[in-house]
N, CA and C atoms as a LAMMPS dump frame, in Angstrom:
ITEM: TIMESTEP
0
ITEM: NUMBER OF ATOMS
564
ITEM: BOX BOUNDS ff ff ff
-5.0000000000000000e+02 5.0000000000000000e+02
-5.0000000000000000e+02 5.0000000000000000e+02
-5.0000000000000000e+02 5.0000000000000000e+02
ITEM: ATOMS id mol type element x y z
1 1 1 N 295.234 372.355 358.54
2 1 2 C 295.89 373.027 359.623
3 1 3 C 296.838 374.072 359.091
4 2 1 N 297.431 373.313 357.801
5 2 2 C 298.533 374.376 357.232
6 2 3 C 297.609 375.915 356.978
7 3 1 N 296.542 375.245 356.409
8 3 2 C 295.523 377.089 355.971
9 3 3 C 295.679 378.028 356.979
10 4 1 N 295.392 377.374 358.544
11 4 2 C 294.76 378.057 359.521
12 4 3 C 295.7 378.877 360.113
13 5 1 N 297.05 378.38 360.246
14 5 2 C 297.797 379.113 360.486
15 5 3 C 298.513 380.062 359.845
16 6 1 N 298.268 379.511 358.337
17 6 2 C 298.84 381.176 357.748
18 6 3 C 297.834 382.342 357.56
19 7 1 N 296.509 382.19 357.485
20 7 2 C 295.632 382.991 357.864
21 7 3 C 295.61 383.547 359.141
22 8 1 N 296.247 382.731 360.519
23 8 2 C 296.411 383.369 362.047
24 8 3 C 297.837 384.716 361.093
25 9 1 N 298.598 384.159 360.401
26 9 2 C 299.918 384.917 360.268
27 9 3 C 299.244 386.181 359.377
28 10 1 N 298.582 386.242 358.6
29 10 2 C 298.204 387.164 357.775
30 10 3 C 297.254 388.152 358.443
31 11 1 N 296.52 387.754 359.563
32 11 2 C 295.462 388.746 360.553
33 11 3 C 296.902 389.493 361.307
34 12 1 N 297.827 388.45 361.648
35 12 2 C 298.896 389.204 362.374
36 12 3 C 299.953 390.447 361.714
37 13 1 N 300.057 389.828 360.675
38 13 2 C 300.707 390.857 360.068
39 13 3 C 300.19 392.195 359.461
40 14 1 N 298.436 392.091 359.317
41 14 2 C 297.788 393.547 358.675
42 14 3 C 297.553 393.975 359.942
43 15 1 N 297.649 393.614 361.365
44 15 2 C 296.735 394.298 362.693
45 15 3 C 298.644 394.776 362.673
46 16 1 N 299.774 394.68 362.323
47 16 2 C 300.862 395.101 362.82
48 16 3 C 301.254 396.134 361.617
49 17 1 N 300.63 395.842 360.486
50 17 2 C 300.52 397.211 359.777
51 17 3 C 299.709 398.431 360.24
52 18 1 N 298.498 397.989 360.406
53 18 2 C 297.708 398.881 360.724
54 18 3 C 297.809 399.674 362.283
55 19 1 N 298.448 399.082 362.941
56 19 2 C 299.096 399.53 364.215
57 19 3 C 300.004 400.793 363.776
58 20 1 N 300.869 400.013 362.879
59 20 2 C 301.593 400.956 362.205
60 20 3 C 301.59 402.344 361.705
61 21 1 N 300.277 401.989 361.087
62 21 2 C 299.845 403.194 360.322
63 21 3 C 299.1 404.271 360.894
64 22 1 N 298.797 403.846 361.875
65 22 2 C 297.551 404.865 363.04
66 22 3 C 298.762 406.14 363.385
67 23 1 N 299.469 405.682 363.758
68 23 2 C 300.279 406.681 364.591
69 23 3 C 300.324 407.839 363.867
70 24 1 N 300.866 407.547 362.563
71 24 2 C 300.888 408.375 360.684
72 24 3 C 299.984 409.369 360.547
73 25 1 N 298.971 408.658 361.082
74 25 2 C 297.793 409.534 360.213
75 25 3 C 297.289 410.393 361.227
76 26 1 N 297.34 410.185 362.588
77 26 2 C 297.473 410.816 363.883
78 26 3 C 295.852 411.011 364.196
79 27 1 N 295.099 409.766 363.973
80 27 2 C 293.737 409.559 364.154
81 27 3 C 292.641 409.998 363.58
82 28 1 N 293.017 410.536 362.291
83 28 2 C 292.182 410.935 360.944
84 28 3 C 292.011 409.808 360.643
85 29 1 N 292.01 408.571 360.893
86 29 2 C 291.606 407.503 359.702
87 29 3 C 290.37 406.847 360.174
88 30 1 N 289.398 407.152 359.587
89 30 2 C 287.915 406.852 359.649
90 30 3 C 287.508 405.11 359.158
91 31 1 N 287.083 404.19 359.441
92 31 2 C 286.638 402.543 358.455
93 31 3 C 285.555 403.137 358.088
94 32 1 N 285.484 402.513 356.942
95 32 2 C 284.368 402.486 355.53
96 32 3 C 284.082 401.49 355.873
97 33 1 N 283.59 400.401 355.107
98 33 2 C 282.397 399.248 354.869
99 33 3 C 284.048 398.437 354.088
100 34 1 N 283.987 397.44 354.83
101 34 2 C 285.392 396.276 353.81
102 34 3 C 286.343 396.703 354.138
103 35 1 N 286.901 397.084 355.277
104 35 2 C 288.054 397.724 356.036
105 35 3 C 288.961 398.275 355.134
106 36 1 N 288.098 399.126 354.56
107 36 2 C 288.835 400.346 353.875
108 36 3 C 288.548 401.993 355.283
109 37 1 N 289.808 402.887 355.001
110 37 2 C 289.59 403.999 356.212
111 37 3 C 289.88 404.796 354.44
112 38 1 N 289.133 406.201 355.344
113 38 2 C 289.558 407.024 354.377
114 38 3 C 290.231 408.564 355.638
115 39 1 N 291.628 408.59 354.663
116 39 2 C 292.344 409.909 355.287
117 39 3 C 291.873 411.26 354.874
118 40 1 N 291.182 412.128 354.409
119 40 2 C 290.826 413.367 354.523
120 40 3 C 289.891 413.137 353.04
121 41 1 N 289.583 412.117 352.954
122 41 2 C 288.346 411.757 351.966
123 41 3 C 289.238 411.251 350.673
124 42 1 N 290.711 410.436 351.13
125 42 2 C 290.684 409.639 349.727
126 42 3 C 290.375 408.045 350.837
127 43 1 N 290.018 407.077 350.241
128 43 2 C 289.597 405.714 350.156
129 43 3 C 291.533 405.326 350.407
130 44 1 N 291.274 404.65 351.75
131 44 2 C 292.509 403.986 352.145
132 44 3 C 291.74 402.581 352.594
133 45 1 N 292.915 401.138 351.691
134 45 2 C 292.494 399.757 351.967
135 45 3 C 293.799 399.369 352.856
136 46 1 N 293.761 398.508 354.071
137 46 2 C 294.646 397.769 354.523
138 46 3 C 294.188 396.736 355.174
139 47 1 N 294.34 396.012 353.449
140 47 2 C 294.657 394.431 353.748
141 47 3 C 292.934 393.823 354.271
142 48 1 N 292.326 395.135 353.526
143 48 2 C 290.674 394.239 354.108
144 48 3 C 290.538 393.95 355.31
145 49 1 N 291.335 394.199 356.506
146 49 2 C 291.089 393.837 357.393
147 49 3 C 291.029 395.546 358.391
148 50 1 N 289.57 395.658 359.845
149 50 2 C 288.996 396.523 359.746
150 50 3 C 289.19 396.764 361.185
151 51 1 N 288.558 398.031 361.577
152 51 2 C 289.141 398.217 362.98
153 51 3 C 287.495 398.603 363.663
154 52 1 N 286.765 397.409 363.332
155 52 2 C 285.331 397.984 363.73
156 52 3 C 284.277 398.764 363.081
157 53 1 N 283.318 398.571 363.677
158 53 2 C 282.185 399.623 363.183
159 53 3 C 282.805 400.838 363.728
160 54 1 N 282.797 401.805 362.697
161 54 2 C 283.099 403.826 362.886
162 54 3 C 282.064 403.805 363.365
163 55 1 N 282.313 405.3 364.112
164 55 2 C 280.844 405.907 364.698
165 55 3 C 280.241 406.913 363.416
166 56 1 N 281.07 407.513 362.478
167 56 2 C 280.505 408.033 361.412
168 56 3 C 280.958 407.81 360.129
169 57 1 N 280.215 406.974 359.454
170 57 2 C 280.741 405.734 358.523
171 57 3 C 280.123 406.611 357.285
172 58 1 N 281.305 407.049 356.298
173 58 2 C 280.388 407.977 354.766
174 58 3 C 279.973 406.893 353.984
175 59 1 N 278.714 407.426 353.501
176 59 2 C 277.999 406.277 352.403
177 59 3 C 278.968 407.022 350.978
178 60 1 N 278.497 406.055 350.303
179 60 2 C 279.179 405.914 349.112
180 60 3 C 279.504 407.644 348.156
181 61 1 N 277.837 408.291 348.168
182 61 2 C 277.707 408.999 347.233
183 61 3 C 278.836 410.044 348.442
184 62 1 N 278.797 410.133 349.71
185 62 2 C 279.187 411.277 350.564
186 62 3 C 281.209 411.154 349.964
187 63 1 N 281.117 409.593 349.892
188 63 2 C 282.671 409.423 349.874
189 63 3 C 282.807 410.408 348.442
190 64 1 N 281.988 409.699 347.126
191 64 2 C 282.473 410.619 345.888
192 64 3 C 282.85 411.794 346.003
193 65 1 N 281.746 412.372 346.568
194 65 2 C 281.994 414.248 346.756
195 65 3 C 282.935 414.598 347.173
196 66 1 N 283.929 413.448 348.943
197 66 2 C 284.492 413.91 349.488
198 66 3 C 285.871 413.643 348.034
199 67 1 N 285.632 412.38 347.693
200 67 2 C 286.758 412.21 346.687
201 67 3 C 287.237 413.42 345.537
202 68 1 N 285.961 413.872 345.005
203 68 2 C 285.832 414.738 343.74
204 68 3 C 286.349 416.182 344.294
205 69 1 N 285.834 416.681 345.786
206 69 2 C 286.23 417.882 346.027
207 69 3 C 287.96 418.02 346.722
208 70 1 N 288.226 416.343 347.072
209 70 2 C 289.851 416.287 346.96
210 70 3 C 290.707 416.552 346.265
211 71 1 N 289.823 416.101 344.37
212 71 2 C 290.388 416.026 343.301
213 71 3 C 290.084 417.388 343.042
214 72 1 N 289.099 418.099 343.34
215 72 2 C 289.642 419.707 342.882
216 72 3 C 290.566 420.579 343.402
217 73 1 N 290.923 420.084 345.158
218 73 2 C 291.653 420.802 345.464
219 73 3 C 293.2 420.767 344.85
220 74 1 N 293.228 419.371 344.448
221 74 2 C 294.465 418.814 344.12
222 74 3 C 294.491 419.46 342.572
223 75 1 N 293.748 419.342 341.702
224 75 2 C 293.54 420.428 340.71
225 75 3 C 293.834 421.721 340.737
226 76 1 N 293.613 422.321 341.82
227 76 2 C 293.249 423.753 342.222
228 76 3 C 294.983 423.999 342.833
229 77 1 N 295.468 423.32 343.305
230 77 2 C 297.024 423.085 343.657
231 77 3 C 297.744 422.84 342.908
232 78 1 N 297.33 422.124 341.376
233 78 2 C 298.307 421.726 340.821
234 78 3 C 298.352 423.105 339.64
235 79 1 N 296.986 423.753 339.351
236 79 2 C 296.871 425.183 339.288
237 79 3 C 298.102 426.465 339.762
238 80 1 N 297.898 425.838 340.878
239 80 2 C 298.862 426.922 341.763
240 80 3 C 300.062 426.645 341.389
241 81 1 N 300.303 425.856 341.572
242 81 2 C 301.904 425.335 341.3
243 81 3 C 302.244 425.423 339.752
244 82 1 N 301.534 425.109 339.001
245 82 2 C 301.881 426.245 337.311
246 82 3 C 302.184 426.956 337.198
247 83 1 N 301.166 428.183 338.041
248 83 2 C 301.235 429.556 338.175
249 83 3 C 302.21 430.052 338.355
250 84 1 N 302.563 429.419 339.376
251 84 2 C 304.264 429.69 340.07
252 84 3 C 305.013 429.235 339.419
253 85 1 N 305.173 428.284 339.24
254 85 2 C 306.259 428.123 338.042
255 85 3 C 306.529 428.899 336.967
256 86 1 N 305.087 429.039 336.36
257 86 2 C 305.039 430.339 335.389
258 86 3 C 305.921 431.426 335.461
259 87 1 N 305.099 432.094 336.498
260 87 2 C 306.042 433.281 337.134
261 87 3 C 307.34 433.491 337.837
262 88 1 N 307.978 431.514 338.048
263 88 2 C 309.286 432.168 338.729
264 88 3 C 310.172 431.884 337.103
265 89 1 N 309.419 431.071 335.651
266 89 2 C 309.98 431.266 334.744
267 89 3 C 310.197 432.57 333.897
268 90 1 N 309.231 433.552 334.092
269 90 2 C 309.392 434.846 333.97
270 90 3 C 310.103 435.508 335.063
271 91 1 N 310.051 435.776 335.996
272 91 2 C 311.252 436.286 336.657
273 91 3 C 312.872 436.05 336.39
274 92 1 N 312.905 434.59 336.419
275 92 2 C 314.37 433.875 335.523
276 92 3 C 314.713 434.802 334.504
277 93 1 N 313.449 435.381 333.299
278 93 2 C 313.585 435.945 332.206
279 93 3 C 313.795 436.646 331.883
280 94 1 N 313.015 437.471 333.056
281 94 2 C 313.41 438.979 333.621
282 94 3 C 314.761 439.258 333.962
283 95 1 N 315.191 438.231 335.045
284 95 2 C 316.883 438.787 335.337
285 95 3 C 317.851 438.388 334.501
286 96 1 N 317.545 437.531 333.481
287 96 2 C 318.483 437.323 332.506
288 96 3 C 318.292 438.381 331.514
289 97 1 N 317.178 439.071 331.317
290 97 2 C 317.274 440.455 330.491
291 97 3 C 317.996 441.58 331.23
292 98 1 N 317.714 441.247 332.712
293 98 2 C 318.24 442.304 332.881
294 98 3 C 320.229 442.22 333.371
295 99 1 N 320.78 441.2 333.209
296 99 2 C 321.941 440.495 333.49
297 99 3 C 322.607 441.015 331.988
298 100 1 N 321.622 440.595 331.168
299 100 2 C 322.456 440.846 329.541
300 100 3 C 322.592 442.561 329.47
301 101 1 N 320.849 443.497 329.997
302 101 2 C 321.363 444.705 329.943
303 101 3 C 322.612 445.42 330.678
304 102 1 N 322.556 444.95 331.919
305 102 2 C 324.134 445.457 332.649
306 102 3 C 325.219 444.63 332.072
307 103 1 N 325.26 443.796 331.642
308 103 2 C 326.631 443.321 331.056
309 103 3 C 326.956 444.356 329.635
310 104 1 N 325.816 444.789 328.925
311 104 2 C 325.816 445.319 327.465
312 104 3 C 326.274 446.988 328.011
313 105 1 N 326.029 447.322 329.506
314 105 2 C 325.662 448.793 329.789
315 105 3 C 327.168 448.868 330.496
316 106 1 N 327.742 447.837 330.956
317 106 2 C 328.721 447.708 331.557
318 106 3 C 330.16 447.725 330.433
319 107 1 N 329.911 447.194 329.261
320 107 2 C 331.084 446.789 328.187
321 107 3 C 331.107 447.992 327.302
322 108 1 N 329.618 449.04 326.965
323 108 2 C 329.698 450.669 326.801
324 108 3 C 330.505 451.445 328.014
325 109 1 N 330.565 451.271 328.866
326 109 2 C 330.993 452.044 330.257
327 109 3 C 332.815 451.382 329.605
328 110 1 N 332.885 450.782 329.963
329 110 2 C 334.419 450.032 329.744
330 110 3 C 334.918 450.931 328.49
331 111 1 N 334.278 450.605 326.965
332 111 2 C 334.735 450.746 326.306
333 111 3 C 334.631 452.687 326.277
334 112 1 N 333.855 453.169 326.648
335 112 2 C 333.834 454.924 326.871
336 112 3 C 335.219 455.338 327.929
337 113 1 N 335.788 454.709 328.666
338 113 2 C 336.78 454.661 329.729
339 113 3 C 337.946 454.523 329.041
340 114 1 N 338.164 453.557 328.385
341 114 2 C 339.525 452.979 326.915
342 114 3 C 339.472 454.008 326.081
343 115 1 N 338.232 454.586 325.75
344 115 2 C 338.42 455.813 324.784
345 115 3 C 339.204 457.232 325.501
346 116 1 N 338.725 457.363 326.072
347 116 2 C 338.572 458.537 327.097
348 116 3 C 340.075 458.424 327.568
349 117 1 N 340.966 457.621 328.492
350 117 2 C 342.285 456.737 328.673
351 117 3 C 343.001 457.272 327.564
352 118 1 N 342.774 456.8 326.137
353 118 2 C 343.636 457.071 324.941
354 118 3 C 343.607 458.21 324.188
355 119 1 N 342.691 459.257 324.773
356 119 2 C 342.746 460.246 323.941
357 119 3 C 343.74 461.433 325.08
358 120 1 N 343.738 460.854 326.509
359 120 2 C 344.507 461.233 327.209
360 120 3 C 345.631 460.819 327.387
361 121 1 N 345.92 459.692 326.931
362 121 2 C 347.036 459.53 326.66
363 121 3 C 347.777 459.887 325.121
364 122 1 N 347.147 459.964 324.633
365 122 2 C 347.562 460.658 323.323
366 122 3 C 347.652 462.262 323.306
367 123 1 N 346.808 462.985 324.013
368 123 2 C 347.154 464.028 324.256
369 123 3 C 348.279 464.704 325.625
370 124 1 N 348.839 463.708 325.847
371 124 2 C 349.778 463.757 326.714
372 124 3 C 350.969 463.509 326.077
373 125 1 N 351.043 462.543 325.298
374 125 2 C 351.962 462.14 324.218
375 125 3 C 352.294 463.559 323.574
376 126 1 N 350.911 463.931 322.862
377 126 2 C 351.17 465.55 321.882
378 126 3 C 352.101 466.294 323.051
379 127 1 N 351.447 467.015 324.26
380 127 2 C 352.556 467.772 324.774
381 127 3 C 353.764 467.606 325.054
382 128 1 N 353.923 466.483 325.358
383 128 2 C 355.993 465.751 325.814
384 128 3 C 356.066 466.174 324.039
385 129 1 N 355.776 465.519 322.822
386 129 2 C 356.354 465.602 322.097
387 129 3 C 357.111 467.186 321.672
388 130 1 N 355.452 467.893 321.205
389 130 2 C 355.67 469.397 321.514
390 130 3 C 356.877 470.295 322.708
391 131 1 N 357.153 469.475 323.829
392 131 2 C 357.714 469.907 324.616
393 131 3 C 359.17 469.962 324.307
394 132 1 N 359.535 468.742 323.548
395 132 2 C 361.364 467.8 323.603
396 132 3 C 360.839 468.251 321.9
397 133 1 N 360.195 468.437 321.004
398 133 2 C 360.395 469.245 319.711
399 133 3 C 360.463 470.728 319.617
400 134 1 N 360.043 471.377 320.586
401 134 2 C 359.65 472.583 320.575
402 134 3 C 361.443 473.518 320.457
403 135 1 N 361.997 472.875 321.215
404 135 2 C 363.186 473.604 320.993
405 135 3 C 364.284 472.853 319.399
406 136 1 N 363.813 471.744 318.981
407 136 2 C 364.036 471.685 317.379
408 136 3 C 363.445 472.471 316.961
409 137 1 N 361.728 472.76 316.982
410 137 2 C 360.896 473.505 316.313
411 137 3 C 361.763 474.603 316.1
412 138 1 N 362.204 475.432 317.405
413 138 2 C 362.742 476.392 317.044
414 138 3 C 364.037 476.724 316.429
415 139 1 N 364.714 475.857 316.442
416 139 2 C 366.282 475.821 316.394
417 139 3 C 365.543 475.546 314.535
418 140 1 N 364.914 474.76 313.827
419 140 2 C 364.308 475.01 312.412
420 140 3 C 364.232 475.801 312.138
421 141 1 N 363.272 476.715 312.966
422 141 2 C 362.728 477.833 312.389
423 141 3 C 364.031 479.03 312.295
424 142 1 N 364.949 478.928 312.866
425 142 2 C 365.923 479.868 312.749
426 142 3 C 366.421 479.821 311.893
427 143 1 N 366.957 478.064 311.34
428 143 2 C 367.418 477.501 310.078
429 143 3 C 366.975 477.856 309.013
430 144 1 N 365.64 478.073 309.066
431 144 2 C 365.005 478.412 307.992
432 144 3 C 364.933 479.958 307.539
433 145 1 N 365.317 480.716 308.486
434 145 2 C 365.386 482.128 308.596
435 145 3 C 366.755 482.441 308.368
436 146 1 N 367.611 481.852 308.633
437 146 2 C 368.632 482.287 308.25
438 146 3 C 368.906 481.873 306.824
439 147 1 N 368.514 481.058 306.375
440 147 2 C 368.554 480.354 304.756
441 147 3 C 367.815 481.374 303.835
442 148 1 N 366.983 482.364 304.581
443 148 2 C 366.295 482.958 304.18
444 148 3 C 366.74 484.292 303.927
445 149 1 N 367.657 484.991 304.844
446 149 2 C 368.353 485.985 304.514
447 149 3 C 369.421 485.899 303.904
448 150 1 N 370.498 484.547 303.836
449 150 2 C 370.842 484.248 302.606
450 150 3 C 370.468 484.583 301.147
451 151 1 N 369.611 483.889 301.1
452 151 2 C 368.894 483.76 299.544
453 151 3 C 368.476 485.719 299.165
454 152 1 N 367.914 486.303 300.072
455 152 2 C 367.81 487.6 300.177
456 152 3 C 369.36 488.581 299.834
457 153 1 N 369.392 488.19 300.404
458 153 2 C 371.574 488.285 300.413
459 153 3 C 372.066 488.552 298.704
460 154 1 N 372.093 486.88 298.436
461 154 2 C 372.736 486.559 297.024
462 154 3 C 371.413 487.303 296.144
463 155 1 N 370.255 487.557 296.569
464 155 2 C 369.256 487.621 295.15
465 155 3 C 369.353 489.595 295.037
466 156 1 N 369.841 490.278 296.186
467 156 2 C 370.271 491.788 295.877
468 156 3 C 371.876 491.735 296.03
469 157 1 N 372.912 491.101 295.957
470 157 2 C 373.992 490.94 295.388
471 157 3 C 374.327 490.997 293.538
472 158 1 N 373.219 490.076 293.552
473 158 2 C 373.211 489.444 291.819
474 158 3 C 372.861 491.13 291.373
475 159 1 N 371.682 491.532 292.262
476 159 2 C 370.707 492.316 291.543
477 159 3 C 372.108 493.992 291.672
478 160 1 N 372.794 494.299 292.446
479 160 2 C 373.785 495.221 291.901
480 160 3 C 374.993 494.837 291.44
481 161 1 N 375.342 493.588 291.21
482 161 2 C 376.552 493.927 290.587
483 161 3 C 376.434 492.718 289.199
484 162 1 N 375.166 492.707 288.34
485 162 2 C 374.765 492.428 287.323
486 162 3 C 375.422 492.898 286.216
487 163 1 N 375.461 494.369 286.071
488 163 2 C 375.686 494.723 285.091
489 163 3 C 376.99 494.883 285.014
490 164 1 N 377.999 495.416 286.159
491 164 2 C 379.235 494.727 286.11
492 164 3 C 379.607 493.638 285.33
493 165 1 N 379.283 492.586 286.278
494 165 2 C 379.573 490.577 285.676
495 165 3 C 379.426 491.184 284.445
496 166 1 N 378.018 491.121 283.441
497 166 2 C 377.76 491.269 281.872
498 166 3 C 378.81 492.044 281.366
499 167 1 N 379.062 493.252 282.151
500 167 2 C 380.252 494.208 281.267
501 167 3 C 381.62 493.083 281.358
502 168 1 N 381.704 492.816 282.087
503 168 2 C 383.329 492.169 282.445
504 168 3 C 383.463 490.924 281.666
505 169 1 N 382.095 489.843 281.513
506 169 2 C 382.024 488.637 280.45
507 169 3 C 382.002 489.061 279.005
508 170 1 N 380.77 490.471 278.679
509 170 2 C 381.483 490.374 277.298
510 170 3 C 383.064 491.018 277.217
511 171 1 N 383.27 491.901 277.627
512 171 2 C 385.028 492.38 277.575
513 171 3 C 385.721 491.464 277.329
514 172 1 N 385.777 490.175 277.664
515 172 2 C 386.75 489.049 277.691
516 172 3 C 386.076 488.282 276.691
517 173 1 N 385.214 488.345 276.165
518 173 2 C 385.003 487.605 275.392
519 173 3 C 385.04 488.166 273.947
520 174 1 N 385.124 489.982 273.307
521 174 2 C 384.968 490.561 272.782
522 174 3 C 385.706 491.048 272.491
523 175 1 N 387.092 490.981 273.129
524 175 2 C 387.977 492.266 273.29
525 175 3 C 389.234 491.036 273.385
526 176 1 N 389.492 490.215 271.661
527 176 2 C 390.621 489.231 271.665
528 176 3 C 391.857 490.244 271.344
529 177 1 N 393.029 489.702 272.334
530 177 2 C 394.623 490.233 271.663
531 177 3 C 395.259 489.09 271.958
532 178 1 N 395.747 488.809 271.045
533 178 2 C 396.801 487.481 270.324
534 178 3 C 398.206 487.383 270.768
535 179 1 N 398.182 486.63 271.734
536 179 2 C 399.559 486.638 272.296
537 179 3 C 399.898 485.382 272.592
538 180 1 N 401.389 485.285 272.296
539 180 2 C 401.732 483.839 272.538
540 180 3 C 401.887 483.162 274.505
541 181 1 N 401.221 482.436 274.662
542 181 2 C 401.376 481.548 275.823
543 181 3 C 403.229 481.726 276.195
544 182 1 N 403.018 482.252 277.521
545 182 2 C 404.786 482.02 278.157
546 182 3 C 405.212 480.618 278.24
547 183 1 N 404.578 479.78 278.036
548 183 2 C 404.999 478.601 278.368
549 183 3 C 404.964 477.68 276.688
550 184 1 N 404.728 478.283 275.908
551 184 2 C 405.002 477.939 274.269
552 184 3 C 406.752 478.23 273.993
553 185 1 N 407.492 476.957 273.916
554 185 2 C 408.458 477.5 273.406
555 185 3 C 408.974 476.966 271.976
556 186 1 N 409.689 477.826 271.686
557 186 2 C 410.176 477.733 270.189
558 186 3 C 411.733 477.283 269.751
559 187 1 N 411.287 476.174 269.391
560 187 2 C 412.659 475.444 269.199
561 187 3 C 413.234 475.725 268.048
562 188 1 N 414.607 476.243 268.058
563 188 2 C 415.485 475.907 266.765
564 188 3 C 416.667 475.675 266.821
């Protein structure tokens, strides 16, 4: 008795799966032979237990084909989906080449801007300097001009009264008379 009723429980529980499962498949599910259904030609089992004779039941060799041309599509998809991957890994590759070129085209741009900045600011520097030196510059250059007619000065000074000086150094040096110092006195 114990058998009979867990076999009543086990018909109950695959007819409440399979209840289940109808709704799912939304009446694509065909019985095979051994209450197997098949959903768009793969081989679906539940629980061996069957929902009748189908009205169009695939024999075996029809199921392979339907199986094999499943397995190509699924091939033929899993194809596709490489492909794409492929290509969204080259695209990735692509914008990271092209991410590194604007970052590389961007840090030339920067650094041409810093140049460009400092040579204007350095040539801005030159004019203030030139500007707040320019009147040293000149106030030098006068210095230097006047040092200059100096030296012009003393070097045709020397040059006429040369021969004077020479006459007047040897005279005194040439021309001794022997006389006693006023401030030599003579004691006796």
């Amino acid at each position: 008795m114990g058998g009979s009723v867990w076999g009543r429980h086990l018909v109950q529980e695959a007819e409440r799966k399979r209840e289940a499962l109808r709704p799912r498949v939304g009446g694509g599910l065909q019985q095979g032979a051994g209450g197997r259904g098949e959903v768009g030609g793969v081989c679906v089992c539940v629980l061996g237990v069957g929902w009748g004779e189908p009205s169009g039941t695939l024999v075996a060799s029809e199921r392979a084909s339907a199986i094999t041309t499943e397995m190509a599509s699924q091939s033929q998809g899993i194809q596709q989906l490489l492909q794409a991957e492929k290509r969204a890994a080259e695209k990735v590759a692509d914008a990271r080449k092209r991410k590194a070129r604007r970052l590389k085209q961007a840090k030339e741009e920067a650094q041409m801007e810093v140049e460009q900045y400092r040579r204007e600011r350095e040539q801005e520097f030159q004019s203030k300097q030139q500007a707040a030196m320019g009147s040293q510059g000149n106030l030098s250059a006068e210095v230097e001009q006047a040092t200059r007619r100096q030296v012009q000065g003393m070097q045709s000074s020397q040059q006429r009264n040369r021969e004077r000086v020479l006459a007047q150094l040897l005279g005194m040096v040439c021309d001794v008379r022997p006389q006693v110092h006023p401030n030599y006195r003579i004691a006796v």
